[in-house]
N, C-alpha and C positions, 0 to 999 in steps of 0.2 A: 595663408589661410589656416586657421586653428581647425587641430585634426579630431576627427571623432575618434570615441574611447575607443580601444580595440574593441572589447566584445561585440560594441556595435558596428565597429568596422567589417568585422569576420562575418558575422551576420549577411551584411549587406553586400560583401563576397562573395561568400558560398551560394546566396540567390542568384546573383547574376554571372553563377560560374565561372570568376575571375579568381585568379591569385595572386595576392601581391600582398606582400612580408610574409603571412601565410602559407605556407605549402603542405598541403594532409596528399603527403603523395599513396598514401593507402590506410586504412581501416578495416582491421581484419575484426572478424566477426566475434560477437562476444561469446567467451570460454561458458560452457553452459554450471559447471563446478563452480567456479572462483566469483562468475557475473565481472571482468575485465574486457579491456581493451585497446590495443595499441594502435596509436595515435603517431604518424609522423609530421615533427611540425620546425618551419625555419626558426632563428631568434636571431636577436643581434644585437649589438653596441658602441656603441663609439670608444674608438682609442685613442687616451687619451695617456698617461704615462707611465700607465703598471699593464702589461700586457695579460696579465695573469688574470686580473680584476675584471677587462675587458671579459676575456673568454669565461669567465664565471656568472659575470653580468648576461649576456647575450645564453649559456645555458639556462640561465633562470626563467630570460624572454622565451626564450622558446617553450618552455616546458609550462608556461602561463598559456602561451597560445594552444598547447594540447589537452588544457584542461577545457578552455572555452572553446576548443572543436567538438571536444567531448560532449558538452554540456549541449552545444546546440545542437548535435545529433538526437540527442534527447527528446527535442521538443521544438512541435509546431510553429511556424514562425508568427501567428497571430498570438500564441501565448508568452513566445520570446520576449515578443512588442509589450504583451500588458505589462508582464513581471520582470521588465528590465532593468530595473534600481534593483529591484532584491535579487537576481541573477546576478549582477554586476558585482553588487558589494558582498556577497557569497562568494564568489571565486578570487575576489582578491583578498580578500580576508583569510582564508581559510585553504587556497588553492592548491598546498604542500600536500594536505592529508588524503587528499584523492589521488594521490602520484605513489604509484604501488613498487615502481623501477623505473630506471630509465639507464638509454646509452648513445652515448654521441656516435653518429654514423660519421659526419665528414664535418670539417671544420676550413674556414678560409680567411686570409686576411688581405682587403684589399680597400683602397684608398681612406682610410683611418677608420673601417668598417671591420669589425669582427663579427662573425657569421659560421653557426653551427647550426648541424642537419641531426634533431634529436629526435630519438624513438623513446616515446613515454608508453610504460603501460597504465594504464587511470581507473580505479577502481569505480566501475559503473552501480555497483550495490552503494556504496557510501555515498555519492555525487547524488542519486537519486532519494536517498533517506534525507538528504543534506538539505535538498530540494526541497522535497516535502514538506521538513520541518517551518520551512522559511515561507511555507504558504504557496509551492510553485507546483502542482501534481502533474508530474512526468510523464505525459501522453498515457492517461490516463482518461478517456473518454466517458467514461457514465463513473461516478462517484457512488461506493455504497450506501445504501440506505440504513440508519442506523437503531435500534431501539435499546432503551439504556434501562438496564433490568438492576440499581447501583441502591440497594438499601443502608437507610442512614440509623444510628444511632448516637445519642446525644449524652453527657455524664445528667444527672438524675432524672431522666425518663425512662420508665420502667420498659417500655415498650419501643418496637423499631418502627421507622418510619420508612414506607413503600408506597409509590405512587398505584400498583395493583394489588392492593388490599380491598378488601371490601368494605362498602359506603363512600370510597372515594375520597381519601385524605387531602389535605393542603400537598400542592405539589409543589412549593416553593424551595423543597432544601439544595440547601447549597451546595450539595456532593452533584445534584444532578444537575443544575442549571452553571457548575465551573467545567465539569467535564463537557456538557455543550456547547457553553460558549469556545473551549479550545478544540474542538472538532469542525463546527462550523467554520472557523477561522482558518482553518485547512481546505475549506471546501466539501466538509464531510457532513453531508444533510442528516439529522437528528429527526425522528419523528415525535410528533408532538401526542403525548398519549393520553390526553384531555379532549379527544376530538372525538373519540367512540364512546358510546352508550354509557352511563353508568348504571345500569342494566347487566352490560357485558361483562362488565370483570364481578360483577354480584353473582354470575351462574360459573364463573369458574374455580373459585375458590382455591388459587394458586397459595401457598403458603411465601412468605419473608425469604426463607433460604433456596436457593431454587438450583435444582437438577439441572444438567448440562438439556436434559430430555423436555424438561421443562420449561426453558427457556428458551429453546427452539420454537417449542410447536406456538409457545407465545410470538415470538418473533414472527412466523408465518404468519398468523391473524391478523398480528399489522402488517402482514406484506413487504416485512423486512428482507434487509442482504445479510444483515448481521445485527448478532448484539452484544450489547458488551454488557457483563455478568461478576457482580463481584458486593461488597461491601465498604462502608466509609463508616469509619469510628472515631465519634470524638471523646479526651477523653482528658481529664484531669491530673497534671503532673504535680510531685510531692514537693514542685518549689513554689515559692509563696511572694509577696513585697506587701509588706506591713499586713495588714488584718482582713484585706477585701480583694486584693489581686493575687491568682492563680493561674499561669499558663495552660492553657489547654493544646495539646495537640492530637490533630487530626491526621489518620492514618485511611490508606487505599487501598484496597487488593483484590484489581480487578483482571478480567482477562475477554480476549475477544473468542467468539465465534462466528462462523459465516455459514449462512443456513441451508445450502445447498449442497457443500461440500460436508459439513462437519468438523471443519479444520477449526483447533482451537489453538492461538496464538500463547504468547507465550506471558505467565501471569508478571504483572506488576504491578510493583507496588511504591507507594509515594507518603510522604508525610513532612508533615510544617507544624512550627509552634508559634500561639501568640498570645497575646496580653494584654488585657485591655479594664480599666474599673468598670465597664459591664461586661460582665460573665456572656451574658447570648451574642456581643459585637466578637471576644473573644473566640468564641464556638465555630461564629461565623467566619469569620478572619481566615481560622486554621482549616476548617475545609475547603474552602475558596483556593485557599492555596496549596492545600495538598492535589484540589482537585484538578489544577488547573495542571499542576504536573504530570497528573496521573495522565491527563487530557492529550496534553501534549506528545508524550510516550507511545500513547494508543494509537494519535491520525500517523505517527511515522512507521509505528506498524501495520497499522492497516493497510496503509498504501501499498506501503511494498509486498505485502501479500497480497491483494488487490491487483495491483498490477501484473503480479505473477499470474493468476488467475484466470485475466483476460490475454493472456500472450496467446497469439494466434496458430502456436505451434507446439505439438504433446500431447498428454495420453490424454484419452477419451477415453470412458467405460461406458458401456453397450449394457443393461440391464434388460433381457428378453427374456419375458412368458408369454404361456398359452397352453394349449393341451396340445398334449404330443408333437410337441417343437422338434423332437431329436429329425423326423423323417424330411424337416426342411432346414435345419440348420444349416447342411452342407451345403445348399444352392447359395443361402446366406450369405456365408465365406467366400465362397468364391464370388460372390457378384461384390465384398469389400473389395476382394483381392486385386480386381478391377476397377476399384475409385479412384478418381482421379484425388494426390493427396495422403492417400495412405500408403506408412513404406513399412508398417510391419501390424502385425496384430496377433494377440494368444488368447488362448483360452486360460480364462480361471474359474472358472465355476460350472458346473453342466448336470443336468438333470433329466427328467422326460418334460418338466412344464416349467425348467424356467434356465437360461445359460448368463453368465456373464462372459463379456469379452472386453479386451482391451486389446486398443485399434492407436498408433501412433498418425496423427493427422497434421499437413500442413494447412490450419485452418483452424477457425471456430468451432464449437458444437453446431450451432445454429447452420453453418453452412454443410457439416457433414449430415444433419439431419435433411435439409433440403435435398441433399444428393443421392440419398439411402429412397426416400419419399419419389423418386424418377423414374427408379429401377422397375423393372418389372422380374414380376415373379410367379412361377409356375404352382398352383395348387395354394396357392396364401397369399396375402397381401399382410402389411404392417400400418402400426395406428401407434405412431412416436407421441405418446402423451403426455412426455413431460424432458422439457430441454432444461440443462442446467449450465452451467458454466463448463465441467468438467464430467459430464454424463450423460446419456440418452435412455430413454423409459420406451421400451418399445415392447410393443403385443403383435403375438404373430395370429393372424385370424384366418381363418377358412375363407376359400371363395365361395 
């Protein structure tokens, strides 16, 4: 009977809680510094007339099978099933670079079978960006929502081209529609910013260059998670081919932000050259393809900030006012110090109308705010107005 691939043999293992070739006899918990994890896994080979060969063959199997332990710890088994070809040919293409160390535990040699018991440590930061890139978002449940704040400029147009300008220009350029098609293609939803009023952006009067401040409070309008903030210039280089052709290349330099936190990724930048006897195919050409770079760059970093984001375990910041909060704060604390979930919490900020605190929780915001929301409380009640990813808005009010 012809056997299935491994990956999908492990797969189909690990569900029905068998082992065979495979043994993950443990998986210790990922290092919160480094983002690793060690994987123990069998391999094997047949010997056949170099003993040495064997035993290096059967380390390789094995340390292939601890990548694809890894990987399908990862993720869901119905996402397993969709992105099975690009899982598959990812980890065998590429399976070395995610193998951070490794060491053979026990080795055996019996009936023309060589057989080693290896401990891989597997770099779960890189395996997950890896992922990403390839279109596979690693338990990753809600995708952010994105708004592309990416103003263009062209060689002889005197002026820059932004989709929030006023009177509502052509939105076709090409810096913005290559960075979303390689977002989208990630599974990273782009808002379409033709769909509100042009009205709207006539009373705001945002300027071309835009403030980290600025492109926030834009992004909340649309009801963004984030956006991504930067510039695309095209631009004319000093080489030439006979009398009419000119390469133009197109340059990126953009960065993300995520509008709850504040957190701004980290910037980058992209560029391509092209050449074409029409000057605007040229133009196009080269942002297209710086864009699509810049694009690609962005969804592997988003994700994996993103992901970080929604981990269901870490700090929570506690943002509370009201008028003279100090004479209930204390009950406060103590009625955390008793949630179920929290194993540590400080103070950073404190005043008579308004404290911050930071609360380590094994859980969501959303489910610490339900839990805080149960409590009762002597002389106040609280009114959590505003849940974020990584912080709670809370007003302490008079009964």
């Amino acid at each position: 009977m012809k056997q299935m691939p491994r990956l999908f043999r492990t797969a189909a293992l690990i569900s029905a809680g068998l082992f065979i070739f495979i043994l993950i006899a443990g998986i210790l918990p990922v290092a919160a510094a480094d983002k690793t994890k060690a994987v123990i896994a069998i391999g094997e080979s047949q010997i056949k007339s170099n003993l040495a060969g064997a035993r290096e063959a059967a380390v390789a199997d094995g340390l292939k099978s601890a990548v694809e332990a890894a990987a399908i710890g990862e993720l869901p088994l119905p996402l397993l099933t969709e992105k099975f070809d690009a899982v598959s040919n990812l980890l065998a293409d590429r399976k070395d670079e995610f193998i951070q160390d490794y060491k053979v535990l026990q080795e055996s040699k019996t009936e023309g079978i060589y057989r080693v018991l290896v401990q891989a440590t597997i770099s779960i930061e890189k395996l997950q960006q890896a992922m990403a890139a390839a279109g596979v978002a690693a338990s990753i449940e809600k995708m952010p929502q994105v708004l592309l704040l990416v103003s263009e400029q062209r060689p002889g147009e005197p002026s820059v081209r932004y989709w929030w300008q006023k009177d509502r220009p052509v939105s076709d350029e090409a810096s913005f529609s290559a960075i979303k098609e390689a977002l989208q293609s990630k599974g990273i939803p782009v808002i379409n910013p033709q769909l509100v009023p042009a009205d709207f952006l006539n009373e705001l009067q945002i300027p071309a260059a835009l403030s980290d401040n600025d492109a926030m409070e834009l992004g909340r309008r649309f009801f963004a998670d984030a956006v991504v903030v930067g510039t695309a210039i095209a631009q004319e280089t000093s080489n030439r081919m006979g009398e009419n052709i000119r390469p133009v290349r197109g340059v990126f330099n953009v960065h993300v932000i995520f509008i709850q936190t504040g957190e701004k990724g980290e910037l980058i930048e992209s560029s391509a050259t092209a050449a074409d006897k029409d000057p605007a195919a040229g133009i196009q050409t080269s942002l297209s393809e710086a864009g699509k770079q810049a694009g690609d760059k962005l969804a592997v970093q988003m994700i994996a900030a993103w992901e970080e984001m929604l981990k269901p375990n870490g700090e929570i910041i506690l943002n509370i006012n009201g008028k003279n909060i100090l004479t209930n704060l204390n009950e406060f604390r103590n009625a955390l110090k008793n949630t179920a979930g929290i194993s540590n919490q400080r103070t950073l900020e404190i005043a008579s109308d308004k404290a911050v605190l930071s609360v380590t929780y094994q859980g969501k915001s959303q489910e610490l705010a339900d839990a805080i929301l149960v409590q009762s409380f002597r002389g106040f009640g609280v009114n959590i107005y505003e849940v974020a990813a990584r912080s709670l808005n809370i007003e302490m009010t008079p009964k």
